[in-house]
C-alpha positions in Angstrom: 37.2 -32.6 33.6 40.0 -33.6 35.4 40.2 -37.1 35.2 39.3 -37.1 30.9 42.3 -34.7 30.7 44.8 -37.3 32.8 42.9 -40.1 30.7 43.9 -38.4 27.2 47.8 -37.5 28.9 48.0 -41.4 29.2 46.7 -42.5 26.1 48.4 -40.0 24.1 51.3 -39.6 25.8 52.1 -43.4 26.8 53.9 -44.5 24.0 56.6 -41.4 23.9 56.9 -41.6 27.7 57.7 -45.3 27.3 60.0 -45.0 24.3 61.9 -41.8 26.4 61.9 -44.5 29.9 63.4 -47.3 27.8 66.3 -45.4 26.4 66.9 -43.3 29.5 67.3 -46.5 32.0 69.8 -47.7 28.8 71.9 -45.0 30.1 74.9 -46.1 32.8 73.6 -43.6 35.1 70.0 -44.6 34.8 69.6 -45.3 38.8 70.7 -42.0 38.7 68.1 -39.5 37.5 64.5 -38.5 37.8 61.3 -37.9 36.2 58.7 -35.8 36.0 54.9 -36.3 34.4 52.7 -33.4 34.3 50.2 -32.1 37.5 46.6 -31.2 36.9 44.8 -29.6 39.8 41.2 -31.0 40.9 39.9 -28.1 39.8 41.6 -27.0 37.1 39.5 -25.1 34.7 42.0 -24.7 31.5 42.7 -21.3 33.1 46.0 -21.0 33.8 49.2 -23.7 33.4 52.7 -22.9 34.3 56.0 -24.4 33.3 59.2 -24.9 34.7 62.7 -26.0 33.8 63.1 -29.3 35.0 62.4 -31.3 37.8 64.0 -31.0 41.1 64.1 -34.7 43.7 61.2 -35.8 42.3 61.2 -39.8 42.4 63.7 -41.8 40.6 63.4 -43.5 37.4 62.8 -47.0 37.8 59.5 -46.7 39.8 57.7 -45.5 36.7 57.0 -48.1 34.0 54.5 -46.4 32.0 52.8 -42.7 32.6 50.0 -44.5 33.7 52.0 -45.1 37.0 53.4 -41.5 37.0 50.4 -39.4 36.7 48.4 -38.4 39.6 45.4 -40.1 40.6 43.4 -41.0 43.5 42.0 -38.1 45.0 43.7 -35.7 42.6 45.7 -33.8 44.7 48.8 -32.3 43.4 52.3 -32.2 44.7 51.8 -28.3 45.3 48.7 -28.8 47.4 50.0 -31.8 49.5 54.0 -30.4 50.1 52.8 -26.5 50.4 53.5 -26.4 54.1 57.2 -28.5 53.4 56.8 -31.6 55.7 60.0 -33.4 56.4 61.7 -34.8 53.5 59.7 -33.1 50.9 60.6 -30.3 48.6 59.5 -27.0 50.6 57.0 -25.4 48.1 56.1 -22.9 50.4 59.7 -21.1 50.4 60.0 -21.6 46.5 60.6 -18.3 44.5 59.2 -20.4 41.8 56.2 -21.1 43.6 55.1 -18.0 45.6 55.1 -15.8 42.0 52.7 -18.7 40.7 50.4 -18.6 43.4 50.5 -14.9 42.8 49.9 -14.9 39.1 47.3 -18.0 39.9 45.2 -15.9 42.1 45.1 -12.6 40.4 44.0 -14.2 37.3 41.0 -15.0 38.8 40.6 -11.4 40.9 41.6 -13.3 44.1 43.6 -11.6 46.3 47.1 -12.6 46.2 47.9 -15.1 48.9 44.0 -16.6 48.2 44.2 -20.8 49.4 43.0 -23.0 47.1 44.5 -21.7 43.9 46.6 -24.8 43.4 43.8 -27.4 42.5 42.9 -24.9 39.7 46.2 -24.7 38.1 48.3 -26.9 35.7 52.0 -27.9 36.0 54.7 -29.1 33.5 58.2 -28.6 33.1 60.1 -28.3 29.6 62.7 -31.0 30.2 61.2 -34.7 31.6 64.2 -35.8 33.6 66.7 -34.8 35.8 69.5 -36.1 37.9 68.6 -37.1 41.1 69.5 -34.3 44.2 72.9 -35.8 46.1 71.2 -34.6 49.0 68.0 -33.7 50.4 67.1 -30.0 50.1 69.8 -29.9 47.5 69.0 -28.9 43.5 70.0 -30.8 40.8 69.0 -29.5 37.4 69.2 -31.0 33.9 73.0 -30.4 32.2 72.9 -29.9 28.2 74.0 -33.0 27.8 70.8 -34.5 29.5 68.6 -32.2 27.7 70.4 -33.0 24.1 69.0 -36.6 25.0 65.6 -36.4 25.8 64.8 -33.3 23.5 62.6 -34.8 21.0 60.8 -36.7 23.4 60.8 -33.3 25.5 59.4 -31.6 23.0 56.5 -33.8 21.5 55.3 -34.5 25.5 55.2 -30.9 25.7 53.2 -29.8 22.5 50.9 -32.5 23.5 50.1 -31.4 26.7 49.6 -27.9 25.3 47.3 -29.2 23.1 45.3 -31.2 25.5 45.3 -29.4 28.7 44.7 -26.2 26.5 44.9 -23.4 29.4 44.4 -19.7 28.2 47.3 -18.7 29.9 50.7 -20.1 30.1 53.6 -18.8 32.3 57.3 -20.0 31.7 59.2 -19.2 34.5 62.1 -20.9 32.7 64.8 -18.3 31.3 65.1 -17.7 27.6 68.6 -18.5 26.4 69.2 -22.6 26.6 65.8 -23.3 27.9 62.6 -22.0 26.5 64.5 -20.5 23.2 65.1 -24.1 22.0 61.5 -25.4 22.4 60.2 -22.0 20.3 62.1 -22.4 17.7 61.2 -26.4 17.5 57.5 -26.0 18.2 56.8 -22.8 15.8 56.1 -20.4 19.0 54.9 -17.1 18.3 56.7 -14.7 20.4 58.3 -11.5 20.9 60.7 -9.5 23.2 59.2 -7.5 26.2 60.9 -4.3 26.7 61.9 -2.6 29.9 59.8 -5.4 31.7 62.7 -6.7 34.4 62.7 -10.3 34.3 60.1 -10.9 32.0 61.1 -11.5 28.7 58.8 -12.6 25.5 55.3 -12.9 25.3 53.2 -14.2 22.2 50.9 -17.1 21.4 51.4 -21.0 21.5 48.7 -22.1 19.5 45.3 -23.7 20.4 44.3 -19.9 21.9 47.2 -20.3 24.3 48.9 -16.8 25.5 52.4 -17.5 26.8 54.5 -15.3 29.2 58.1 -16.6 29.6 60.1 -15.0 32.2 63.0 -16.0 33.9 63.7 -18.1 36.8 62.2 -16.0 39.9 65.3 -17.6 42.4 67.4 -14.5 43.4 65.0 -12.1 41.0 63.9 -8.5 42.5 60.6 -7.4 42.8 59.0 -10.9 42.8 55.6 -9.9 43.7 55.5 -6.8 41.0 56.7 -8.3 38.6 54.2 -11.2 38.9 51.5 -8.2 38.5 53.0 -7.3 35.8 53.1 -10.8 34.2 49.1 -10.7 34.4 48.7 -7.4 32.8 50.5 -9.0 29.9 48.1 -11.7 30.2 45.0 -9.7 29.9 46.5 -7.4 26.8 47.4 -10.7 24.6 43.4 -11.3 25.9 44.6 -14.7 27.9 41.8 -13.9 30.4 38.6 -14.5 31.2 
């Protein structure tokens, strides 16, 4: 399953990702940024995707010439799987607020318990926003300015419908923020959502198309009640019927 789904990424995909490539390394501070291409677990089973903002130090720009370059291959590992245990000079997974309410939202999905291994081969990863400046430092956090995201939007936007529409998981988390971030993409792409009240840090839930049930809560860093609230996040799953 998982190699037909990177197979139809590339060939769908290819043409924007080059278009988005060419005009980005046009920019003076091309050497400058990063990018990001979509992760798809060995075992992912079109249960569950999440989505983030942008990426954080992931490789720099001119590396990738197409998305055939950029998209993981080989033994299909992704960058979750390989970096959860933070060996030197790669971003610590493990310590991620990001990252540790996924794994909880991963797992209960599938009545695991909540710190179950193996729940990052099943999942799906993409971020809203393809590239990023690159980190000044290591284990520093560079995110995409509105400038940056003004440029790559349209691309932004068609990459992510079509991987939406291919990858097609039942449930789809935005750990994102509303406001400047996923607002922008629900307006563009014809999301069907509405508020969640008296929810914390959750804050819409609704429908994305192609079956897709969509939770979109805000960033986890610095949030309270990390591990409830990713409970909670579930339940809303279950009620829009995003489960199995």
């Amino acid at each position: 399953m998982r190699q037909a789904l990177v197979d139809t990424l590339g060939t769908e995909c290819a043409p924007v990702w080059k278009d988005l490539h060419a005009k980005a390394m046009r920019r003076p501070d091309a050497g400058a940024l990063a990018m990001f291409t979509p992760q798809i677990g060995q075992s992912y089973d079109g249960e569950f995707m999440v989505i983030g903002r942008c990426t954080n130090e992931w490789a720099p720009l001119p590396e990738f010439g197409s998305l055939a370059d950029a998209l993981p291959a080989g033994d299909g590992t992704t960058q979750v799987e390989r970096n959860w245990a933070a060996p030197k000079g790669c971003y610590p997974f493990c310590r991620s607020n990001f990252w540790q309410v996924t794994r909880v939202v991963a797992n209960r999905l599938q009545g695991a318990e909540t710190d179950a291994p193996g729940w990052a081969s099943r999942i799906a990863w993409s971020n809203l926003y393809k590239l990023a400046p690159l980190a000044a430092r290591e284990g520093s956090v560079a995110t995409t300015d509105l400038e940056l995201q003004r440029f790559q939007f349209e691309e932004a936007s068609v990459l992510l419908a079509a991987e939406l529409r291919i990858l097609r998981p039942k449930c789809a988390l935005l750990l994102t923020g509303w406001e400047m971030w996923a607002d922008r993409f629900a307006r563009h792409l014809s999301w069907e959502t509405t508020p969640v009240a008296d929810a914390g840090w959750i804050l819409a839930s609704g429908t994305l198309g192609h079956g897709i049930r969509v939770v979109i809560a805000a960033h986890p860093q610095a949030k309270p009640n990390r591990r409830a609230t990713a409970e909670r996040i579930v339940a809303l799953f279950k009620e829009l019927g995003g489960t199995r």
